[in-house]
TORKOL-4160 file (C-alpha; in steps of 0.2 Angstrom, whole numbers, padded with zeros to 4 digits, m for minus):
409
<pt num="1" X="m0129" Y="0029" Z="m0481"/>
<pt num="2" X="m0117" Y="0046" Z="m0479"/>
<pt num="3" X="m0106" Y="0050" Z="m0466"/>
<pt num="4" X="m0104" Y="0067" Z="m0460"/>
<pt num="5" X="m0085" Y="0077" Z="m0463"/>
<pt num="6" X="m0088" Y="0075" Z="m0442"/>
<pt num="7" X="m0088" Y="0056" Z="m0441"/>
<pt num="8" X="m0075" Y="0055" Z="m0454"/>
<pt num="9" X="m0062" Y="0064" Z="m0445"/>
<pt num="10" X="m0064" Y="0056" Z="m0429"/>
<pt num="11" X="m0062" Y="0037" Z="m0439"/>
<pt num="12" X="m0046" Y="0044" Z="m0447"/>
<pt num="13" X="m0043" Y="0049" Z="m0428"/>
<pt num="14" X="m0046" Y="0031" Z="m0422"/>
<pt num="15" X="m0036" Y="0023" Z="m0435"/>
<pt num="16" X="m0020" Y="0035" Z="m0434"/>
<pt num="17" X="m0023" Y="0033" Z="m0413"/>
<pt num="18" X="m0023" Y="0013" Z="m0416"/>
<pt num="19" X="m0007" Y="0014" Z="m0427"/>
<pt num="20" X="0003" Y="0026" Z="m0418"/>
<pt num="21" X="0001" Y="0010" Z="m0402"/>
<pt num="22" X="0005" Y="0000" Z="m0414"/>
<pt num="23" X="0022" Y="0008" Z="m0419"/>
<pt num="24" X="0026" Y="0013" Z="m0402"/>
<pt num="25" X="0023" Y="m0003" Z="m0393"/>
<pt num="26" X="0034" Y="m0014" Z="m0408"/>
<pt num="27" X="0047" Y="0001" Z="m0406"/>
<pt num="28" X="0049" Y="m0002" Z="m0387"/>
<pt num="29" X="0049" Y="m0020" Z="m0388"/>
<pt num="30" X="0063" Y="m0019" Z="m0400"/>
<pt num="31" X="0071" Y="m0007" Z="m0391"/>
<pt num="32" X="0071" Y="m0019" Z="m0375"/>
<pt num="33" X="0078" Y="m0032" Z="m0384"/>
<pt num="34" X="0092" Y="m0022" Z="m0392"/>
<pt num="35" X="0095" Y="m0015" Z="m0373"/>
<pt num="36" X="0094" Y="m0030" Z="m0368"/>
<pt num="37" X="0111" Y="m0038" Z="m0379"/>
<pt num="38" X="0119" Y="m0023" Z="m0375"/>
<pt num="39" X="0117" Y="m0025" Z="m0357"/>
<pt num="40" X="0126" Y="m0042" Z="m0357"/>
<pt num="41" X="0142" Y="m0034" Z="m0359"/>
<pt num="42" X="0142" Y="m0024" Z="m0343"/>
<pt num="43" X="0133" Y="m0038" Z="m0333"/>
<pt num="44" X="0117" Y="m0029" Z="m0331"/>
<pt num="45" X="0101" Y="m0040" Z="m0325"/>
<pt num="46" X="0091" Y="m0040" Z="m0343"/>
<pt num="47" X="0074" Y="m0038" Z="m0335"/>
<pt num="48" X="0080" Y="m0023" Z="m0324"/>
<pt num="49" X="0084" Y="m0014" Z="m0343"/>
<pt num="50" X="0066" Y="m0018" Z="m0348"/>
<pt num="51" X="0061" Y="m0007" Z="m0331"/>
<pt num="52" X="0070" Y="0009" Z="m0335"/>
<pt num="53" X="0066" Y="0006" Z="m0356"/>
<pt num="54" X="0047" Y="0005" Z="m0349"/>
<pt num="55" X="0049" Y="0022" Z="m0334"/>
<pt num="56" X="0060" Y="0031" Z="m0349"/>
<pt num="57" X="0044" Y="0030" Z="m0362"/>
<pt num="58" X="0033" Y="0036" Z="m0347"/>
<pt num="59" X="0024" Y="0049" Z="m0343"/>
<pt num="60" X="0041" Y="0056" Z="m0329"/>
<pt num="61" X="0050" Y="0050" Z="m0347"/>
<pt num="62" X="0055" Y="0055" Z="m0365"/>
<pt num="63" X="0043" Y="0047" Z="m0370"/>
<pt num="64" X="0029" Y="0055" Z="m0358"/>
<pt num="65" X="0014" Y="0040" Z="m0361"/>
<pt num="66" X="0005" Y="0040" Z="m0346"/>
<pt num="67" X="m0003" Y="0024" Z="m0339"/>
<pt num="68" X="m0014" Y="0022" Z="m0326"/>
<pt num="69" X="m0024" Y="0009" Z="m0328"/>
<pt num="70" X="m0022" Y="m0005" Z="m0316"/>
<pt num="71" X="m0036" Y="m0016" Z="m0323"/>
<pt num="72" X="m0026" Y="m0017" Z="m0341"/>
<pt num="73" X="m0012" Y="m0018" Z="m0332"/>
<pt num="74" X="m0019" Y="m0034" Z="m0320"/>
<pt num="75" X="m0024" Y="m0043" Z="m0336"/>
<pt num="76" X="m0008" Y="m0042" Z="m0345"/>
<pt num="77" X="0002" Y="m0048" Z="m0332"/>
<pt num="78" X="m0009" Y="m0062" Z="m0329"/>
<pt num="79" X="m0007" Y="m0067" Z="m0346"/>
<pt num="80" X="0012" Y="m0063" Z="m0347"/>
<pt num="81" X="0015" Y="m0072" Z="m0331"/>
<pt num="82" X="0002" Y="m0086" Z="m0334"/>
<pt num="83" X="0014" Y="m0089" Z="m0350"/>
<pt num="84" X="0031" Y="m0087" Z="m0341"/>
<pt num="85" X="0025" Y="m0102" Z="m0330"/>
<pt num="86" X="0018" Y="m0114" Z="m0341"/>
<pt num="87" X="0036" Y="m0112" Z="m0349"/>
<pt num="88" X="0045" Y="m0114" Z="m0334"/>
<pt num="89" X="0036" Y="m0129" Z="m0331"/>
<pt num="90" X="0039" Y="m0135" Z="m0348"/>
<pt num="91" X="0057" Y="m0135" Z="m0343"/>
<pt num="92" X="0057" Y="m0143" Z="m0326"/>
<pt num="93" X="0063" Y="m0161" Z="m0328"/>
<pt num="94" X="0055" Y="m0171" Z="m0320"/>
<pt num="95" X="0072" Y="m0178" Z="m0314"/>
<pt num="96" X="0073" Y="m0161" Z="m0307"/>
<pt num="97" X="0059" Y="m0164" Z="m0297"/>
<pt num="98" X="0066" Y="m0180" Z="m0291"/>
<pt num="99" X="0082" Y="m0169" Z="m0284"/>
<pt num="100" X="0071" Y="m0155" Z="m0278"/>
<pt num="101" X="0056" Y="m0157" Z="m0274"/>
<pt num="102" X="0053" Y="m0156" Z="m0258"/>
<pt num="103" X="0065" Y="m0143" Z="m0251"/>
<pt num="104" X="0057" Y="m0132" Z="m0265"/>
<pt num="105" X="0039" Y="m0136" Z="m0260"/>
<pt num="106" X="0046" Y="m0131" Z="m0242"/>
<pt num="107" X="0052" Y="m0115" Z="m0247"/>
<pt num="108" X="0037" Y="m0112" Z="m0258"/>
<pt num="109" X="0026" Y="m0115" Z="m0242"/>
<pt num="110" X="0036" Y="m0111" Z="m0227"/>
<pt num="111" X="0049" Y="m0099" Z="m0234"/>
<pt num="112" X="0038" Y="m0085" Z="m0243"/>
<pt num="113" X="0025" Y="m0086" Z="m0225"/>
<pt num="114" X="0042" Y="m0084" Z="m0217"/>
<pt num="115" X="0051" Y="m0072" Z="m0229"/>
<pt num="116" X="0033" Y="m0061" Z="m0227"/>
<pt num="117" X="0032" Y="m0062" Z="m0209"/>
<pt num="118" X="0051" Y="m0055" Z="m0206"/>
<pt num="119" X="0048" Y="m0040" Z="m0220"/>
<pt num="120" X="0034" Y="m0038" Z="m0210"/>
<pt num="121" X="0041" Y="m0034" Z="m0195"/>
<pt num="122" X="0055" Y="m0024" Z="m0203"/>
<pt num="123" X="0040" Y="m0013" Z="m0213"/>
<pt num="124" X="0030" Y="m0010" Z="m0196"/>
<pt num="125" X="0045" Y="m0004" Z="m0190"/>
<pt num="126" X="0053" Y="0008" Z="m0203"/>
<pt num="127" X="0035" Y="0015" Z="m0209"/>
<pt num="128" X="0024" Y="0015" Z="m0193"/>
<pt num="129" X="0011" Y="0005" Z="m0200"/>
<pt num="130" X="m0003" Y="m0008" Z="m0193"/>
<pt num="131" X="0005" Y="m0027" Z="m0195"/>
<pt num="132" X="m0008" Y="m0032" Z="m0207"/>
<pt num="133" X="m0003" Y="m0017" Z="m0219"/>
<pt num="134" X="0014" Y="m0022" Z="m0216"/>
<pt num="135" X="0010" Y="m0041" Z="m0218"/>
<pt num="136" X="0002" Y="m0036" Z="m0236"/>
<pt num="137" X="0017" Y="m0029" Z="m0241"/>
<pt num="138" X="0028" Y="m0043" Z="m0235"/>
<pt num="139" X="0016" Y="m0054" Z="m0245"/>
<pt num="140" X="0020" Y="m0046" Z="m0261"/>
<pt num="141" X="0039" Y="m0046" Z="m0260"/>
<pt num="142" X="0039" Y="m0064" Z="m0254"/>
<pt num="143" X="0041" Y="m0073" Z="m0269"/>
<pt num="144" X="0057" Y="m0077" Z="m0280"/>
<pt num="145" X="0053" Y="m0074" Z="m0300"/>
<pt num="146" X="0054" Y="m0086" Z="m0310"/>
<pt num="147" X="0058" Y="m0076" Z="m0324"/>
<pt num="148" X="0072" Y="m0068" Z="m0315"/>
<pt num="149" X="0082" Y="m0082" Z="m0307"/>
<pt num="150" X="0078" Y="m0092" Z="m0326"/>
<pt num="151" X="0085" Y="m0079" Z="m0335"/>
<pt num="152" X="0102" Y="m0075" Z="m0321"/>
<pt num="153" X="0103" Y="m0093" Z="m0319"/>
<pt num="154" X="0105" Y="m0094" Z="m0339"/>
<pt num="155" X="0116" Y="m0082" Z="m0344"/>
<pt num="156" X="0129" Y="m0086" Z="m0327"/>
<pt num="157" X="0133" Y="m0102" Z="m0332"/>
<pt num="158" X="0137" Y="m0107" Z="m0315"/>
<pt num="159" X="0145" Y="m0125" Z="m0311"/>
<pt num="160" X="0133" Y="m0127" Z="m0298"/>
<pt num="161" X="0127" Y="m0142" Z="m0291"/>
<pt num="162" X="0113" Y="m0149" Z="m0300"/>
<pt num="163" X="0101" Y="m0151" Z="m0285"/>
<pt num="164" X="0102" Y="m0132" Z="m0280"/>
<pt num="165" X="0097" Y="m0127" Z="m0298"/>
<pt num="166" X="0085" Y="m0139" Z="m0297"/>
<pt num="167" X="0079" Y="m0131" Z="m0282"/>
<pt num="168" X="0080" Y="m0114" Z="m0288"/>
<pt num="169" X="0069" Y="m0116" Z="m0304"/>
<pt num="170" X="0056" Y="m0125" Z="m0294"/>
<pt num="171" X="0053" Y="m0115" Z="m0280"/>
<pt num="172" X="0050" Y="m0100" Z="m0291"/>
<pt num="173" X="0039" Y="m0111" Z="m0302"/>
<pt num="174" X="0030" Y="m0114" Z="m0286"/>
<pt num="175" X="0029" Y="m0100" Z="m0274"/>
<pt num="176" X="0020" Y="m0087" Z="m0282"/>
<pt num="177" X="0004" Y="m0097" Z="m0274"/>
<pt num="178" X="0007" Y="m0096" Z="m0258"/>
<pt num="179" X="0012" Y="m0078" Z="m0260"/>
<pt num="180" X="m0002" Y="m0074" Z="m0268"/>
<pt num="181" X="m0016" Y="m0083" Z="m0253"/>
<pt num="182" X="m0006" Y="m0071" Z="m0240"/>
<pt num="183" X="m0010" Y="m0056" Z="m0251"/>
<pt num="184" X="m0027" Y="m0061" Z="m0253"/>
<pt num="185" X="m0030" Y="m0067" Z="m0234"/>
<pt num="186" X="m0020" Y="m0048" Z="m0229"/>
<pt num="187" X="m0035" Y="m0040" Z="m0241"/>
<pt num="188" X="m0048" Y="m0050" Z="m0231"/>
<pt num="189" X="m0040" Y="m0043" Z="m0213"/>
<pt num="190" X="m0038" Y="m0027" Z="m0218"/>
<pt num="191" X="m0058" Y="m0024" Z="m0227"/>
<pt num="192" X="m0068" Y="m0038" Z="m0217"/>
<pt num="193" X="m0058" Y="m0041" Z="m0201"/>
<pt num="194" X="m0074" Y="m0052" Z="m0193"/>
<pt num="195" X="m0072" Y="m0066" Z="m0210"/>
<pt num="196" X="m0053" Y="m0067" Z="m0207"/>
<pt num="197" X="m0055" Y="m0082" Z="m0195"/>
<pt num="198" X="m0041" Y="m0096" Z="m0194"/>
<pt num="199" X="m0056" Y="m0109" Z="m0202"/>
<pt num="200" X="m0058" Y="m0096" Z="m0218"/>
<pt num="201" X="m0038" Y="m0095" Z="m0219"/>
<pt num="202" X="m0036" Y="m0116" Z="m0218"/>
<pt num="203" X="m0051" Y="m0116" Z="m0233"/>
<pt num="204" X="m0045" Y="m0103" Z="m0244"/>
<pt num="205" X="m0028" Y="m0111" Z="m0241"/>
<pt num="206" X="m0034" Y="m0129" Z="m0247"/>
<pt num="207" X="m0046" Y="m0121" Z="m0261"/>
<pt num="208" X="m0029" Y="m0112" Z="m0269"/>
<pt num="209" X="m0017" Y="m0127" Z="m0266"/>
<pt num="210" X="m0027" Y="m0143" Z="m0268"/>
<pt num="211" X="m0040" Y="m0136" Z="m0280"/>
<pt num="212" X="m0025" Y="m0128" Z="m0291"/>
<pt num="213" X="m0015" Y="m0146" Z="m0288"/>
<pt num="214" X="m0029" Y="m0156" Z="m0294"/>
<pt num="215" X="m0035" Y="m0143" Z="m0309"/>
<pt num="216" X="m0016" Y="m0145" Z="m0314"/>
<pt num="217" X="m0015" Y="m0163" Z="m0315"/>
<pt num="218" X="m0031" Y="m0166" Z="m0324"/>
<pt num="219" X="m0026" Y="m0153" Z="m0338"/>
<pt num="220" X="m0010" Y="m0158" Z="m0341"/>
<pt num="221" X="m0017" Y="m0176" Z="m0342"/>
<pt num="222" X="m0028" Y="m0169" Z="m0356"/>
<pt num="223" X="m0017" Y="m0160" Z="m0366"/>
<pt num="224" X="m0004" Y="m0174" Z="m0365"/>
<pt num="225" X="m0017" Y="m0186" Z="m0371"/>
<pt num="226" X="m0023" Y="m0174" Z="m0385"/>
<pt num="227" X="m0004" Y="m0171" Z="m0392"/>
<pt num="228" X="m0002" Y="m0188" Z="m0392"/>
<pt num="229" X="m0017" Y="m0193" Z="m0400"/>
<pt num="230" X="m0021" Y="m0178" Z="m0413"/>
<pt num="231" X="m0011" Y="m0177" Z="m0430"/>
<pt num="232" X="m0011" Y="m0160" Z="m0434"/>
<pt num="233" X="0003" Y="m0147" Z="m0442"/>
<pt num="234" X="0017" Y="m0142" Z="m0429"/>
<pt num="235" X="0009" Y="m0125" Z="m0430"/>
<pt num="236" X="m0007" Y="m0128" Z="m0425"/>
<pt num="237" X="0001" Y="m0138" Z="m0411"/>
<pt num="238" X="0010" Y="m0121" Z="m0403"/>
<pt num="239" X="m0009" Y="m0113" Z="m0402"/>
<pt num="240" X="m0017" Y="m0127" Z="m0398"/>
<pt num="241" X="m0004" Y="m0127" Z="m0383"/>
<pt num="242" X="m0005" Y="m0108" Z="m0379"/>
<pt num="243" X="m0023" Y="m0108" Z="m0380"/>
<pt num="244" X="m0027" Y="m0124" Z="m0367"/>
<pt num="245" X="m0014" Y="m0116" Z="m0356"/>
<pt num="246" X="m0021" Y="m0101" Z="m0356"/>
<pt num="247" X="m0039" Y="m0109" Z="m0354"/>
<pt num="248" X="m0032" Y="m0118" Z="m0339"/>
<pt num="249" X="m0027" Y="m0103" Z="m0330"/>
<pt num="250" X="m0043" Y="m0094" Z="m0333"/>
<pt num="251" X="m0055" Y="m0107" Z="m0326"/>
<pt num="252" X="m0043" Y="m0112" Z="m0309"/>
<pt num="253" X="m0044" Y="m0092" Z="m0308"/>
<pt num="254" X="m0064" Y="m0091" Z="m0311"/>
<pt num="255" X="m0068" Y="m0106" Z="m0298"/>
<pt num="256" X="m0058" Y="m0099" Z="m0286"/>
<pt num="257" X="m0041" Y="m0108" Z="m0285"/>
<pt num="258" X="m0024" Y="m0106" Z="m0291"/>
<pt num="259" X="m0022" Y="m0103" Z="m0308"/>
<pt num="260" X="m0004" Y="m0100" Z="m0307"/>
<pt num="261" X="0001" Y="m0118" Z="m0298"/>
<pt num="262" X="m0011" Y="m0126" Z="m0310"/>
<pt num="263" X="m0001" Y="m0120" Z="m0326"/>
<pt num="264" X="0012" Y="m0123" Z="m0318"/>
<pt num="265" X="0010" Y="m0142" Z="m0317"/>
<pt num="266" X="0003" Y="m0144" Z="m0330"/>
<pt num="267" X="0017" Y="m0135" Z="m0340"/>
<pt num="268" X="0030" Y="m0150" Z="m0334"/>
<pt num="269" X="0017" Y="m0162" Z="m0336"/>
<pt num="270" X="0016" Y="m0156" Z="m0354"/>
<pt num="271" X="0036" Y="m0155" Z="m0356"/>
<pt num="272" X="0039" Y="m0174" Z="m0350"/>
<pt num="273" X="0025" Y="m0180" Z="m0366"/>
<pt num="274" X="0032" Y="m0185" Z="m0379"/>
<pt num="275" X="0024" Y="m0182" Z="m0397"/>
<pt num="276" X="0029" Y="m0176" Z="m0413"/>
<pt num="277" X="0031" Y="m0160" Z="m0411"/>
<pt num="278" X="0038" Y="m0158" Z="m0394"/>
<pt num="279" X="0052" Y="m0149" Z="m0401"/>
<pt num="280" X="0042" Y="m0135" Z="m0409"/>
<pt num="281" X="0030" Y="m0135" Z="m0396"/>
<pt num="282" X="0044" Y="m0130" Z="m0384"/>
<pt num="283" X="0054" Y="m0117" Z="m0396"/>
<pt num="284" X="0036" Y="m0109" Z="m0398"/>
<pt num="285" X="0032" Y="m0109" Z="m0383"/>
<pt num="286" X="0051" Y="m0100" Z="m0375"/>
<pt num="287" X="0049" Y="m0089" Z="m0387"/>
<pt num="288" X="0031" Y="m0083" Z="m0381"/>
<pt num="289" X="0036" Y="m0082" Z="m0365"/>
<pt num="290" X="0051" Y="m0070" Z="m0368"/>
<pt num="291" X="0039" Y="m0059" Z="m0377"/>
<pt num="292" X="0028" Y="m0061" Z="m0362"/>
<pt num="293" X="0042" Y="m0055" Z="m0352"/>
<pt num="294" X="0047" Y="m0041" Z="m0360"/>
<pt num="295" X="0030" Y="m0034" Z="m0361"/>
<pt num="296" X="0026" Y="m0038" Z="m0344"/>
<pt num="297" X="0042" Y="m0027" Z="m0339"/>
<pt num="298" X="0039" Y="m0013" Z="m0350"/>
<pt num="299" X="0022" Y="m0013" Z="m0346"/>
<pt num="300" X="0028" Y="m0010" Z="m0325"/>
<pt num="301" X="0038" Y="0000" Z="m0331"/>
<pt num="302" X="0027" Y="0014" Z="m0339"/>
<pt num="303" X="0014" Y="0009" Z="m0325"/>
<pt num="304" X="0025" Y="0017" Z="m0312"/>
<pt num="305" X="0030" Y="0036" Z="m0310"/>
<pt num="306" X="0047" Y="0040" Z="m0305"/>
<pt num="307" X="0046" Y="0057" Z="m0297"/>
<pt num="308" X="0035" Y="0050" Z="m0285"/>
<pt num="309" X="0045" Y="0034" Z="m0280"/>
<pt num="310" X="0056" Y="0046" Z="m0274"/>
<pt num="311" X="0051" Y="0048" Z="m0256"/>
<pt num="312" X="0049" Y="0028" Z="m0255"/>
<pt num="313" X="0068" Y="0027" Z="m0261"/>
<pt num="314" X="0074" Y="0026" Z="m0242"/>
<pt num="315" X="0063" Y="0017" Z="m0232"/>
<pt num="316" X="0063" Y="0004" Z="m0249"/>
<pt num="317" X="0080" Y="0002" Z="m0250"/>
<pt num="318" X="0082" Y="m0002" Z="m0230"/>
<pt num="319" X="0067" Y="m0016" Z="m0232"/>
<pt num="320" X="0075" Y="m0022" Z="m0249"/>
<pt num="321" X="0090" Y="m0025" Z="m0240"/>
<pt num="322" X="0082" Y="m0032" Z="m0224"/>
<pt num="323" X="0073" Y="m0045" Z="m0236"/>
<pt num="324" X="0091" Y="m0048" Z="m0246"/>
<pt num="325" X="0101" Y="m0051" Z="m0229"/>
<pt num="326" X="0091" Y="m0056" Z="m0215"/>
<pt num="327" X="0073" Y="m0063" Z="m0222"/>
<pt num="328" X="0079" Y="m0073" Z="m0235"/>
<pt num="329" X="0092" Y="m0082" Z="m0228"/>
<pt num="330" X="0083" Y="m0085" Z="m0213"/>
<pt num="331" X="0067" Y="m0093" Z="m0224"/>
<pt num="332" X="0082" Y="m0104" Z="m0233"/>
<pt num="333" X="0093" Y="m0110" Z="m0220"/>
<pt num="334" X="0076" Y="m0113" Z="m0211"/>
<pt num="335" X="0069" Y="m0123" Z="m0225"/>
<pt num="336" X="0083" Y="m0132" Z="m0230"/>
<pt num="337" X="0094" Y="m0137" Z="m0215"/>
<pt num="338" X="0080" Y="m0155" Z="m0213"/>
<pt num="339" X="0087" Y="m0159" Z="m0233"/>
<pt num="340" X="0104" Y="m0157" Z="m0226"/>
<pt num="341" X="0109" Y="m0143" Z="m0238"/>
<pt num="342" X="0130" Y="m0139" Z="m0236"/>
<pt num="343" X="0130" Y="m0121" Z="m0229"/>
<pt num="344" X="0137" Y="m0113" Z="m0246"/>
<pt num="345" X="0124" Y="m0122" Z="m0256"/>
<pt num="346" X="0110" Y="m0112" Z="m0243"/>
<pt num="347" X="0118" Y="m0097" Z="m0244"/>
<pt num="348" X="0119" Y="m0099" Z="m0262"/>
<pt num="349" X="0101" Y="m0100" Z="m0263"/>
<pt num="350" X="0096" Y="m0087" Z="m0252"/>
<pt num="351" X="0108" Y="m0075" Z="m0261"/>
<pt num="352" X="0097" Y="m0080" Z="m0279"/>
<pt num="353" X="0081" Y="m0075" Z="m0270"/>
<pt num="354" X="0077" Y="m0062" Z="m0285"/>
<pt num="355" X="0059" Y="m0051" Z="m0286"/>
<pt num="356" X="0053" Y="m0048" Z="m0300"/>
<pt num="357" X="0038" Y="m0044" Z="m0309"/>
<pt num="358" X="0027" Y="m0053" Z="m0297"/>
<pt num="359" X="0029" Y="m0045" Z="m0283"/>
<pt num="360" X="0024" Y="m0027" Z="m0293"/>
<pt num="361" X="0010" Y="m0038" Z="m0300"/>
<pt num="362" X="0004" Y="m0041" Z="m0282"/>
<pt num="363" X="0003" Y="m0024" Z="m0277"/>
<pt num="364" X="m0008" Y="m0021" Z="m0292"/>
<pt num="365" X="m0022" Y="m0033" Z="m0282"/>
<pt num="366" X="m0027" Y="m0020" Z="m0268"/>
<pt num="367" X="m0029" Y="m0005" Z="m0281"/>
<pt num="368" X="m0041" Y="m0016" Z="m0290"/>
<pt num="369" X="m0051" Y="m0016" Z="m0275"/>
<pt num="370" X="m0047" Y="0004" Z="m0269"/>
<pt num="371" X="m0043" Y="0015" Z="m0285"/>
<pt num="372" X="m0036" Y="0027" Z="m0272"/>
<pt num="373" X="m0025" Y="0016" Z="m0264"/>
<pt num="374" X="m0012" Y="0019" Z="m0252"/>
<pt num="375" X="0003" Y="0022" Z="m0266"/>
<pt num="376" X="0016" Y="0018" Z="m0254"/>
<pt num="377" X="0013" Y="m0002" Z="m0258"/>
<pt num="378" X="0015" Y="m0001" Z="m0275"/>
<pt num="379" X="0028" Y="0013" Z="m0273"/>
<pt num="380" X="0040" Y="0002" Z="m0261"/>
<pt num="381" X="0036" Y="m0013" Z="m0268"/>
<pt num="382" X="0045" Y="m0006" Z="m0284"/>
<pt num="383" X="0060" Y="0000" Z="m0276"/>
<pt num="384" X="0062" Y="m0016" Z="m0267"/>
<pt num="385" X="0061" Y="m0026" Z="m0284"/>
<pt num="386" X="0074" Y="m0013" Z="m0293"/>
<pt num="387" X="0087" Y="m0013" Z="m0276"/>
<pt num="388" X="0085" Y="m0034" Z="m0276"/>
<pt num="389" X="0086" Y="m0035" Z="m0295"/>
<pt num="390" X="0103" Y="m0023" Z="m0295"/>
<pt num="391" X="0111" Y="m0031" Z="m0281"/>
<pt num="392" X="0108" Y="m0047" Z="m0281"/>
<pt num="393" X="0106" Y="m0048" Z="m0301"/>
<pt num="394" X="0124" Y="m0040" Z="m0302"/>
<pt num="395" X="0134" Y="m0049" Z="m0289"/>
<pt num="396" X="0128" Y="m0069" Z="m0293"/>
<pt num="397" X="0144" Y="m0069" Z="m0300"/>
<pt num="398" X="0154" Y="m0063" Z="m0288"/>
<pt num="399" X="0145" Y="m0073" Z="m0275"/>
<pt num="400" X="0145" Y="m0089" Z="m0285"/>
<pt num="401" X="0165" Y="m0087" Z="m0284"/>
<pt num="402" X="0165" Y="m0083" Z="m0265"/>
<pt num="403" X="0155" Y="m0100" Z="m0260"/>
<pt num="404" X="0166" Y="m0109" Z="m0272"/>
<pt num="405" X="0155" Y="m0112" Z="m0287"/>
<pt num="406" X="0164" Y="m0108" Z="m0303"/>
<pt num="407" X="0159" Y="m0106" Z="m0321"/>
<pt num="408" X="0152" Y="m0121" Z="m0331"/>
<pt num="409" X="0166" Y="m0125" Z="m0345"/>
């Protein structure tokens, strides 16, 4: 068999193509991560570094990659945030949930349709679009992150009272769901207005929450039951962990509930067993998902192009700070005033409402649907996630100290 000089060169091409991706996606995740230690001395919100590394190597960047692919870009995220999740159910206690529980199921439920619902009004308003358009976009800011608030919470070290950390880890463990049924019912107004009936909304609800619930429970049950059980090497334990998790996620997402509450559950059913290699398992499994993060970020941030995020800047920056002064309080104080929540603990908690990656990731949803989307979702999305991850990522401090929260010793 011979190969012609032809189909020779354009193998070499391949490879050299395959490990130039290689060497600039290692380099970028290096470079985020030495960013990223550096950006502690000035204060600056870790995952907003990962941003700006990721909109540098772009295609408006230094770096000039261009990326446009919102399909790649919805898979990876699920992944990324599929594993930031499980994680963060790993960590959540279950005598956290004894504390928080239900104010954080409240705000997961109650807060984001509320939290949506007053961005909405604000985006109608300022943008002179229909309400549902409007509603989609308040939909997709909604949400806390959980990577966000995780990682400002951790590095703050704030005295706080236990139940409001409690109820700040959970609720962003749990309100991506919620989010995610409003973006997905807004979709269904907007393209099939006749199917968008209060009877379809009530079962899609229940499909998400109760099937995701129920797939949750079951799989952690299962993978509790085969750590316990199985002797195998601590190593194979991490990928046997990753891989179930990950296998979880999939099939809620494929029979149509919510993977994202389902690896959620699972992932604090899975931290409260105890077996062998707990500790590994749990070192493993952090350190996955701060990979996952950082890829996640980067990845956003080479998906966007900043010279035309410009016209968005204003109009974004007046919804970010509708949703930073008016909508998020109100969800919170709302949400939490029947748990009898001291006033400086609610306004604690509204002031830690940070967006993150999952809001972008929502406005990735509709261009999977319309490739010629209207950009200014994704656009102002972006710009609400950057203004609410400088303002409010920079000043936890600042605002601990005014309520009268100090620094843990």
């Amino acid at each position: 068999m011979t190969f012609s000089p032809a189909l020779v060169a354009l193998g070499r091409s391949h490879m050299e193509l395959a490990h130039e991706v290689i060497l600039v996606a290692a380099a970028l995740g290096l470079l985020g991560i030495l960013a990223g230690l550096a950006s502690r001395r000035v204060g600056a919100p870790i995952l907003l570094v990962f941003l700006v590394i990721g909109m540098l190597a772009g295609e408006d960047g230094p770096g000039g990659i261009p990326l446009d692919d919102f399909y790649s870009a919805y898979l990876i995220g699920s992944v990324a945030l599929a594993a930031i999740l499980f994680d963060g159910g790993m960590k959540t206690h279950l005598s956290m949930l004894r504390l928080a529980a239900w104010p954080a199921i409240a705000l997961a439920v109650i807060g984001v349709a509320v939290t949506a619902g007053v961005v909405a009004a604000a985006v109608a308003w300022v943008a002179s679009v229909p309400f549902a358009m409007a509603m989609l976009f308040g939909a997709a800011v909604a949400p806390t992150d959980a990577a966000a608030v995780g990682a400002l919470l951790g590095r703050a070290r704030l005295a706080l009272p236990e139940r409001v950390t409690a109820l700040l880890e959970v609720e962003s463990g749990l309100n991506d769901p919620m989010s995610i049924f409003l973006t997905i019912f807004m979709i269904q107004i907007i393209t099939a207005p006749a199917s968008a009936t209060w009877s379809n909304a009530a079962l899609l609800f229940a499909r998400e929450m109760i099937g995701g619930t129920v797939l949750g429970l079951v799989g952690g049950w299962v993978l509790a039951l085969v750590l316990r059980r199985l002797v195998v090497e601590a190593s194979t334990a991490m990928v046997l962990v990753l891989a179930f998790s990950l296998t979880l996620f999939g099939l809620a997402q494929v029979v149509g509930t919510s993977g994202f509450l389902s690896i959620y559950i699972a992932g604090v059913i899975t931290g409260t067993t105890e077996h062998r290699d707990k500790a590994e398992v749990a070192y493993f499994m952090e350190g996955f998902a701060w990979l996952a993060q950082i890829v996640l970020f980067l990845m956003l941030g080479l998906l966007v192009t900043p010279h035309e995020l410009v016209p968005f800047i204003p109009a974004g920056t007046i919804i970010a700070i509708v949703l930073i002064v008016i909508a998020r309080p109100v969800a919170v104080f709302a949400c939490l005033l029947p748990f009898r929540f001291a006033w400086r603990e609610s306004a604690f908690a509204s002031w830690v409402g940070l967006r993150g990656a999952v809001p972008i990731y929502l406005s990735i949803i509709p261009a999977l649907a319309d490739p010629g989307r209207d950009a200014r979702l994704f656009s102002g999305v972006f710009v609400v996630v950057v203004v609410s991850l400088v303002i409010q990522g920079w000043t936890i401090g600042t605002a601990a100290r005014l309520l009268g929260f100090g620094r843990a010793a």
